[in-house]
C-alpha positions in Angstrom: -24.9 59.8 -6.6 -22.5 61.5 -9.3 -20.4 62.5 -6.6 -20.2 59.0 -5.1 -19.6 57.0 -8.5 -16.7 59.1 -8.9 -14.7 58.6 -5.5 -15.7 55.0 -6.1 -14.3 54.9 -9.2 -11.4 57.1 -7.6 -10.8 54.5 -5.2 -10.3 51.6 -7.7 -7.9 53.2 -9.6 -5.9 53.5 -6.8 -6.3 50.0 -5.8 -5.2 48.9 -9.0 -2.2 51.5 -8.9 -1.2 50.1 -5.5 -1.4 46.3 -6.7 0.7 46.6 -10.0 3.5 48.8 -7.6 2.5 52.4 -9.2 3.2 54.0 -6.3 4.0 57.2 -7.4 1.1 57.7 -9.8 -1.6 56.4 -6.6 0.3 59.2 -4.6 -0.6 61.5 -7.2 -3.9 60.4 -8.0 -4.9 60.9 -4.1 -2.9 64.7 -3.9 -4.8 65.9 -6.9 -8.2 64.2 -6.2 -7.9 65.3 -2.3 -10.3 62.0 -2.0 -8.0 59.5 -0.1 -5.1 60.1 2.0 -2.3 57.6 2.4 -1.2 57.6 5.7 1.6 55.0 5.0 2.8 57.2 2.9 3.1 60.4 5.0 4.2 58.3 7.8 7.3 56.9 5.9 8.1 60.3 4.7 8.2 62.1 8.1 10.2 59.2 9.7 12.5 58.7 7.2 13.1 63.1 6.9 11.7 63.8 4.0 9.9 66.5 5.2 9.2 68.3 1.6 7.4 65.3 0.4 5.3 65.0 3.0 4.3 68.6 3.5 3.7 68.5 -0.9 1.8 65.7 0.1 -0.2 66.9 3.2 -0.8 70.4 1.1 -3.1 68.4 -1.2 -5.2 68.1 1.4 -5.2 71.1 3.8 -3.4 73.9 3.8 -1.4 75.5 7.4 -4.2 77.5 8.6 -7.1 75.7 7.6 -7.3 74.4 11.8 -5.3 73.7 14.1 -4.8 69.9 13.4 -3.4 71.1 10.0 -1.6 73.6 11.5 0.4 71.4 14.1 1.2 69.0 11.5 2.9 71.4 9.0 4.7 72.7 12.3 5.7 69.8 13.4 7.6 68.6 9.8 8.9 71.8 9.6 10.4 72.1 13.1 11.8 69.2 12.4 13.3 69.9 9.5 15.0 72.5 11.2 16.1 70.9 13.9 17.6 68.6 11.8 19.5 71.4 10.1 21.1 72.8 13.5 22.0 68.8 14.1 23.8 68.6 11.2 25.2 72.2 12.1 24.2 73.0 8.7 23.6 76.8 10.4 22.9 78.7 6.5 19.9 76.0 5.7 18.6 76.4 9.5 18.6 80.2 9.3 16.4 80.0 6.2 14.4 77.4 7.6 13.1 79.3 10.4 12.8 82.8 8.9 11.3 81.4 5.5 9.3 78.6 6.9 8.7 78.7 10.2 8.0 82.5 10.1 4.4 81.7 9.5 4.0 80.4 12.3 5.0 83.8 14.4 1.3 84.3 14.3 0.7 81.6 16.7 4.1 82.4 18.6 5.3 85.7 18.4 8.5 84.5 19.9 9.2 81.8 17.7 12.3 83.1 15.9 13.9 84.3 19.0 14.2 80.9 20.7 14.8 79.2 17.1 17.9 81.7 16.7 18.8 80.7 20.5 18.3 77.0 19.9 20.5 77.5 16.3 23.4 79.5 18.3 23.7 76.9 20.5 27.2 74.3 20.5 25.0 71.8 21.4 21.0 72.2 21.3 19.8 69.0 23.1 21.2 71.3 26.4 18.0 73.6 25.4 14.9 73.4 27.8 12.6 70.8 26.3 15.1 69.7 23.8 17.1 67.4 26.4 15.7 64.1 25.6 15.6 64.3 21.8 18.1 61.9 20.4 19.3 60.1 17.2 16.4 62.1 14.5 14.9 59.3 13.6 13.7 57.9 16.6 12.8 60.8 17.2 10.5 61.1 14.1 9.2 57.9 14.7 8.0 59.1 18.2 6.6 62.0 17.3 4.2 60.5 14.3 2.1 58.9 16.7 1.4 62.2 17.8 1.3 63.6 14.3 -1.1 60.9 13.7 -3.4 61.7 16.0 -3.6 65.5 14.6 -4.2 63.3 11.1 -6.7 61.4 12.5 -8.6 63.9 14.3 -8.4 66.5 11.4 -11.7 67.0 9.9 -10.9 67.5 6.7 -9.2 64.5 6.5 -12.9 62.7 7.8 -13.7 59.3 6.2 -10.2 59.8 3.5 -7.5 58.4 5.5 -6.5 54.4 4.0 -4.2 52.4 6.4 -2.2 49.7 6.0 -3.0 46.1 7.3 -1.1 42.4 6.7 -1.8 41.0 3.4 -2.7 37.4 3.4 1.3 36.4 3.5 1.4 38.2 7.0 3.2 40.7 4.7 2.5 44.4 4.5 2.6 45.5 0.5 1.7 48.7 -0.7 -2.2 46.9 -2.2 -2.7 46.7 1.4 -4.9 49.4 1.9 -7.6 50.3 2.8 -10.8 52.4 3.7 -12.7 53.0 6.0 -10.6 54.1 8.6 -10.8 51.8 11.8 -12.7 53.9 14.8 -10.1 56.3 16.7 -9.3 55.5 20.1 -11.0 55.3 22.8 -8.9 57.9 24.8 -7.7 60.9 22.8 -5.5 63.3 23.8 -7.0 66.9 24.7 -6.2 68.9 21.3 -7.5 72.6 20.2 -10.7 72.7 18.5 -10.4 74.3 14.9 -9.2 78.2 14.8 -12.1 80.8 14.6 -12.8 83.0 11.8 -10.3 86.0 12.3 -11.4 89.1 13.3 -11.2 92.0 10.9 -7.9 93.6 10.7 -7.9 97.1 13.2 -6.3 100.1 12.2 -3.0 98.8 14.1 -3.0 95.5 12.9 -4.4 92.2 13.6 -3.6 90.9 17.3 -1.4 87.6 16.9 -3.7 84.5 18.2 -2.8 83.7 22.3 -0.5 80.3 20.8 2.4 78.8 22.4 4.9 76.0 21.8 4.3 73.3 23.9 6.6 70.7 24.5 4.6 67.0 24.0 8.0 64.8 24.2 11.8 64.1 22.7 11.9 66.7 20.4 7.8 67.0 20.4 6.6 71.1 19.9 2.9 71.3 19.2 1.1 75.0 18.9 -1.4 75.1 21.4 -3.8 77.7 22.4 -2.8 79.3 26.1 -6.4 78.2 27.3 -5.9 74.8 26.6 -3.1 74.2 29.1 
C-alpha cells in the first residue's frame, strides 16, 4: 500500500510538472524515481539526434545488458550516433564512437569494430551492404523509432511505466498530455529475443562471446539478434 501511495503521489507531481511547462524537472523526477517513462520524450530525442540525452535518459531505467530489448535500444542510439559521425565525415569523433561506445557491444558481435572501421573508411558509406537505403538522418531516425519503440514497449522493465502522449481537448498535443496506463501493444508484434540468460561462469580461457549478430531491420536499421532467432 506504502509502495502504491508513493508512485501515486509520484505520478501527480509529474502531472503538475507537465501542466505548468516544467519539463525538465518531470524528466528528472521520472529518471531518478525509475517510476514513469516518458516516451515522448525519448522519442523526440532519438529523432531529433540527441542521442546523449536519450541514452542519460533510458539509463534511468535499464542499463545495456539488463536484456536484450535494453540492449538493442542503447545499440541502436549509439549506432546512430556513429553513423552520424562518418555522415558528417567527422572521422576523430567516429573512431571514438565505435571503440569507446560501441565496443561493448563486441560481446554480442565480435566483429563489430571491423565492419564499423570498414563502414568509417569508406568515401561514401550508404555504398555499404545494408546501409544503401539510409538517407537524410532524420528520416532515418524517425523510421527506425517505431522499431525502437517496440523494444520500449516490449521491455519488461519498462512494464506498466511507459506514459504516451494523446490530443488535449484543443486537438493539440501539450506536454500535460500524458498519460498512464499504456494502451495494449499490438496485436502483431514482431519476432524479438527473449531476455539474455544468466552468464555462464567465466572458464579459465575466458568467457565465450554470446552467438549475436547485426541484423539489418531497414534504412539504416541494425538490431543485435541472437543467430537462432533468424
Amino acid at each position: 500500500m506504502a509502495a502504491n501511495s508513493h508512485r501515486e503521489a509520484i505520478y501527480s507531481v509529474l502531472q503538475y510538472l507537465d501542466r505548468h511547462n516544467l519539463g525538465e524537472a518531470a524528466r528528472t523526477l521520472e529518471r531518478e524515481s525509475g517510476l514513469f517513462f516518458c516516451l515522448p520524450y525519448f522519442e523526440e530525442c532519438f529523432i531529433h539526434g540527441a542521442f546523449d540525452e536519450a541514452e542519460e535518459y533510458f539509463n534511468g531505467f535499464t542499463t545495456v545488458h539488463d536484456n536484450m530489448y535494453s540492449t538493442n535500444v542503447v545499440f541502436v542510439l549509439r549506432w546512430h550516433k556513429f553513423l552520424e559521425a562518418v555522415d558528417e565525415n567527422n572521422r576523430d569523433e567516429a573512431h571514438t564512437i565505435l571503440h569507446e561506445e560501441l565496443s561493448t557491444f563486441l560481446l554480442y558481435n565480435p566483429n563489430l569494430i571491423e565492419r564499423g572501421t570498414e563502414i568509417m573508411n569508406l568515401e561514401n558509406f550508404r555504398t555499404y551492404e545494408g546501409l544503401q537505403e539510409y538517407g537524410e538522418p532524420v528520416m532515418a531516425r524517425t523510421s527506425e523509432m517505431m522499431d525502437v519503440r517496440r523494444c520500449l514497449e516490449a521491455n519488461p522493465l519498462l512494464s506498466g511505466k511507459i506514459r504516451y502522449r494523446i490530443p488535449n481537448a484543443n486537438g493539440g498535443h501539450g506536454p500535460a498530455d500524458l498519460v498512464l496506463p499504456p494502451p495494449p501493444l499490438p496485436s502483431v508484434m514482431p519476432v524479438l529475443p527473449s531476455p539474455l540468460q544468466a552468464a555462464p561462469a567465466a572458464s579459465p580461457a575466458g568467457p565465450e562471446p554470446l552467438p549475436l549478430i547485426v541484423l539489418r531491420c531497414g534504412p539504416g536499421h541494425f538490431l543485435l539478434v541472437p543467430r537462432g532467432f533468424i
